[in-house]
N, C-alpha and C positions, 0 to 999 in steps of 0.2 A: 789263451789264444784260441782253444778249441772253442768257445761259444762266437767268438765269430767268424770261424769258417763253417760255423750252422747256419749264420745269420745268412750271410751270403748265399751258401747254398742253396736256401729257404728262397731267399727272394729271389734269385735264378730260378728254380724249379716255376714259383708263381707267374712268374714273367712267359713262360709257356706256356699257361694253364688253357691260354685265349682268351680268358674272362675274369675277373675279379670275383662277378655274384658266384661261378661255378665252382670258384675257389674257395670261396666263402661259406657256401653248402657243403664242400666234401668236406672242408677244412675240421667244421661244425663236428660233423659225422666221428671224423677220425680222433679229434679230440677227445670229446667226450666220451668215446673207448677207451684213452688212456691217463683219465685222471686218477691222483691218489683214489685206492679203494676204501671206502667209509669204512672203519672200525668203531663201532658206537656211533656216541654223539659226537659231532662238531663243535668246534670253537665259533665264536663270531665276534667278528667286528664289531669293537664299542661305537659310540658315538662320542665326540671326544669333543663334541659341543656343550655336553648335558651340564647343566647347571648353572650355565654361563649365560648374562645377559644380553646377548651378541645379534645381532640385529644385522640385514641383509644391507650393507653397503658398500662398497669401493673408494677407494683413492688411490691417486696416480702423482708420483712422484717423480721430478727431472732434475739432476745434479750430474757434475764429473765424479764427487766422492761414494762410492758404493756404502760406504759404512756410514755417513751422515743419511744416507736416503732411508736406512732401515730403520735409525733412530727416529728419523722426523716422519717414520711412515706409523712406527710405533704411537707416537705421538696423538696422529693426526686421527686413528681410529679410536682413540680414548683411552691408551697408555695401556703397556704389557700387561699390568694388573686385570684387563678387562678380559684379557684371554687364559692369564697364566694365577693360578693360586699358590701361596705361600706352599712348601711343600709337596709340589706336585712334580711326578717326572714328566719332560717332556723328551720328545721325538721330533730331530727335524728330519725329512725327507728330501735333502736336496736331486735332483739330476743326478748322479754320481756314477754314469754310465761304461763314460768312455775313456780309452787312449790316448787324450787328449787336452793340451796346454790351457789355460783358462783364455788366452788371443785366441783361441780357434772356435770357441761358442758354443761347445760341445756339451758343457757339464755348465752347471750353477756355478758362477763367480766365487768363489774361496771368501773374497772379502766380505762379502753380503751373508753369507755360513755364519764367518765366524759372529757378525755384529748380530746374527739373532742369536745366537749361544750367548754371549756377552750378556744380551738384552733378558733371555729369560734367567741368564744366574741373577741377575740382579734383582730382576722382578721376585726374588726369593724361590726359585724352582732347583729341589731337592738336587736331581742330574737331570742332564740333558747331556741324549744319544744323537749322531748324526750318523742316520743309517741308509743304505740301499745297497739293493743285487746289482753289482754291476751286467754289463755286456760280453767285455772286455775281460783280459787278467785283471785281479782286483788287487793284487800288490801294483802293478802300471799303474793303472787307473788312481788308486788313493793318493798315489807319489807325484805325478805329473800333471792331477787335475788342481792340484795343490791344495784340495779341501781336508785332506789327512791332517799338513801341518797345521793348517790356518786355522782349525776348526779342535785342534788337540791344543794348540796355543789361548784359544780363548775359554777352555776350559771344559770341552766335552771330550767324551769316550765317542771316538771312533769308529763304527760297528759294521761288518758284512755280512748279514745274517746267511751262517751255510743249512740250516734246518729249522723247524719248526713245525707248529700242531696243523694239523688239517681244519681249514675254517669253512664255513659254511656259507658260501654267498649268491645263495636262492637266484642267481641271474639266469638269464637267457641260453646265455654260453656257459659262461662258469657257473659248475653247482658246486662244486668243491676245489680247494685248493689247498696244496700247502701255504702256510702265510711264516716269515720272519720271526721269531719270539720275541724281540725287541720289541712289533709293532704291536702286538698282546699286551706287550707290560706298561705300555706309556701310559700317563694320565691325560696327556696332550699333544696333538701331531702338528705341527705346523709344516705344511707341504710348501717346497721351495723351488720349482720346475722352470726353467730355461727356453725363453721363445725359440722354436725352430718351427722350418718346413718337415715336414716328413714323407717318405716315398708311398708310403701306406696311407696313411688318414689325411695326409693335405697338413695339418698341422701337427706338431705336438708343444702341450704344455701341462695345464695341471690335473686334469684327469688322468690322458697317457702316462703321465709321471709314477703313475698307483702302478704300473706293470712291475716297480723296482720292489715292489714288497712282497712278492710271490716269488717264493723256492720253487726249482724243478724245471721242467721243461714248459716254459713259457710261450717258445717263440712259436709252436702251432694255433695261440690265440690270435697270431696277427693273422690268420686265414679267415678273421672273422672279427676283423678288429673295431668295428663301428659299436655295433655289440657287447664285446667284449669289455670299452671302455666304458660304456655306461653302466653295465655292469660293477667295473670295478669302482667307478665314482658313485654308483649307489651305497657300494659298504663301505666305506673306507670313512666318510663325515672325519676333515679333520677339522681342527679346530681357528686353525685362519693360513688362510694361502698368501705366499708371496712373489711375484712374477719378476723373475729376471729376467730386463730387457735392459740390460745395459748395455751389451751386445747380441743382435740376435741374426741368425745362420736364416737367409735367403733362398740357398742354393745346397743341395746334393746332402739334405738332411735326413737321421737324423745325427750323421756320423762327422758330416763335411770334412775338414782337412787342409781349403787352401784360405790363405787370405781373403781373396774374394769373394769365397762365401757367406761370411760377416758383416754386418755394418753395425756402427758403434748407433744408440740410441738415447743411452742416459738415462734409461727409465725405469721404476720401480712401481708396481702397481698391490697395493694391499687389499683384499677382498676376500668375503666370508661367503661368497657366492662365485662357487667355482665354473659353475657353465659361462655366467657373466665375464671371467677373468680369462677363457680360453675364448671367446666372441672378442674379447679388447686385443686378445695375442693375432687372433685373427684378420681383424681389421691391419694393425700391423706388417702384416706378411702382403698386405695384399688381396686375403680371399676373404669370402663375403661366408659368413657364419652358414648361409642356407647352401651352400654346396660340399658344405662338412658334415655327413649323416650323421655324426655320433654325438655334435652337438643338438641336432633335432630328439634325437633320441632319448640325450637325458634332459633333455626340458619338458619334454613328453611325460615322463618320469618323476618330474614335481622336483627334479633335482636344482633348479635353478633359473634364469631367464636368460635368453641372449642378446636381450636390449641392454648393453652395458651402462649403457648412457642415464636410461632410468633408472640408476641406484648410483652412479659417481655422486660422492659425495663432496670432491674438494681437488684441484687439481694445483700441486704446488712449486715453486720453485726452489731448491737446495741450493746456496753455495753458488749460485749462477749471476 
């Protein structure tokens, strides 16, 4: 419960500041005072594409059933095998932030967890870890977003990483951080991040999502969050993202809380081009990709495109 009465604080305190960019310079400043201090070398982030013949495209899948959408989403990029190799550990990354019921929009869908866990034990994948820092208490958070049980029943280990090595990630804002071990040891990451609004960046999805793999004191990166998240989707290269918009939070994100915040959408969107897959969340919400700095930022950075349209590959219907 103490990390979010930081949160709060935090964004009180900013909400004074008068200014965003002023916040976002001192923010800068006081940071980078207080990151872990280098001892030696760093760790870094693998690329966790390497080897793979994976090719920059998208699909967008519409069903009621969340576990048939990941199957037929599997499917439709050219079957788990094309991501996942016999014997390799994977890592999924879902949402797995808040205090929060899977109706309320808060965390990644439990059922969508569990069917890529499912999906990569079969594809022959050694373990698969279903990891992030939460917000929130993390005993709350595992039990009520209901990814603990859903995601222990289809056969992965559970994981909140409390430490890990200091990694290196040459950004703007982040030059160092402590990173998860979990996210160290994986052969393969599959990012699984939840359409919402957010009170900071206009959106969050699967870039913002990389904020769940950094131990420590995090939340002074949101003083400089445009930045920061290109930043962390430059290190991070997972190996295929998957967009939960089955339900996605409108209103008073990225925490929400009422009904209303929510609308149901039915949609699952698979893509190896993650600026492109946070440009589709965005259309979604509403907002136009060119007034969200951090998607300019890592397209600018060779990270991806935010013409989603020129890489859909196939838009299908599930079960409908």
């Amino acid at each position: 419960m103490g990390r979010t009465v930081d949160r709060r604080e935090f964004l009180r305190r900013l909400a004074l500041t008068g200014g965003v960019f002023a916040a976002a310079s001192a923010g800068a400043l006081y940071f980078r005072g207080r990151e872990p201090r280098a001892r030696g070398a760093a760790d870094t982030l693998r690329d966790h594409r390497e080897g793979l013949a994976v090719d920059r495209r998208m699909v967008v899948l519409r069903g009621p059933d969340p576990a048939a959408l990941v199957e037929r989403g599997f499917e439709a990029m050219g079957g788990a095998g094309a991501f996942i190799r016999r014997g390799e550990r994977v890592l999924i990354k879902p949402n797995m932030a808040w205090d929060r019921t899977p109706e309320q929009g808060a965390n990644t869908h439990p059922l969508l967890v569990a069917a890529a866990v499912r999906t990569a034990l079969a594809a022959g994948a050694a373990s698969v870890v279903v990891a992030d820092v939460p917000c929130n208490d993390p005993v709350k958070v595992l039990e009520r977003s209901g990814i603990r049980k859903a995601a222990a029943e289809a056969g992965a280990r559970v994981a909140v990483p409390s430490e890990g090595p200091e990694v290196d990630f040459g950004g703007a804002v982040i030059a160092r951080f402590a990173v998860g071990r979990e996210f160290l040891e994986a052969d393969r990451i599959i990012n699984m991040p939840v359409v919402k609004v957010h009170s900071l960046s206009g959106i969050t999805c699967g870039m913002k999502n990389w904020y769940g793999l950094l131990v420590g004191r995090r939340h002074g990166l949101h003083q400089n969050i445009d930045e920061s998240i290109a930043d962390l989707a430059a290190a991070a290269k997972p190996t295929l993202t998957i967009i939960d918009a089955t339900r996605i939070m409108v209103s008073n994100g990225p925490t929400g809380g009422a009904p209303s915040d929510v609308v149901r959408r039915d949609l699952v969107a698979f893509t190896t081009d993650e600026v492109a897959g946070d440009a589709w969340a965005a259309d979604l919400l509403g907002r136009r990709p060119g007034d969200l700095p951090f998607l300019g930022l890592a397209a600018g950075r060779g990270l991806g495109t935010g013409d989603w349209r020129s890489i859909l590959q196939e838009e299908v219907s599930v079960g409908t």
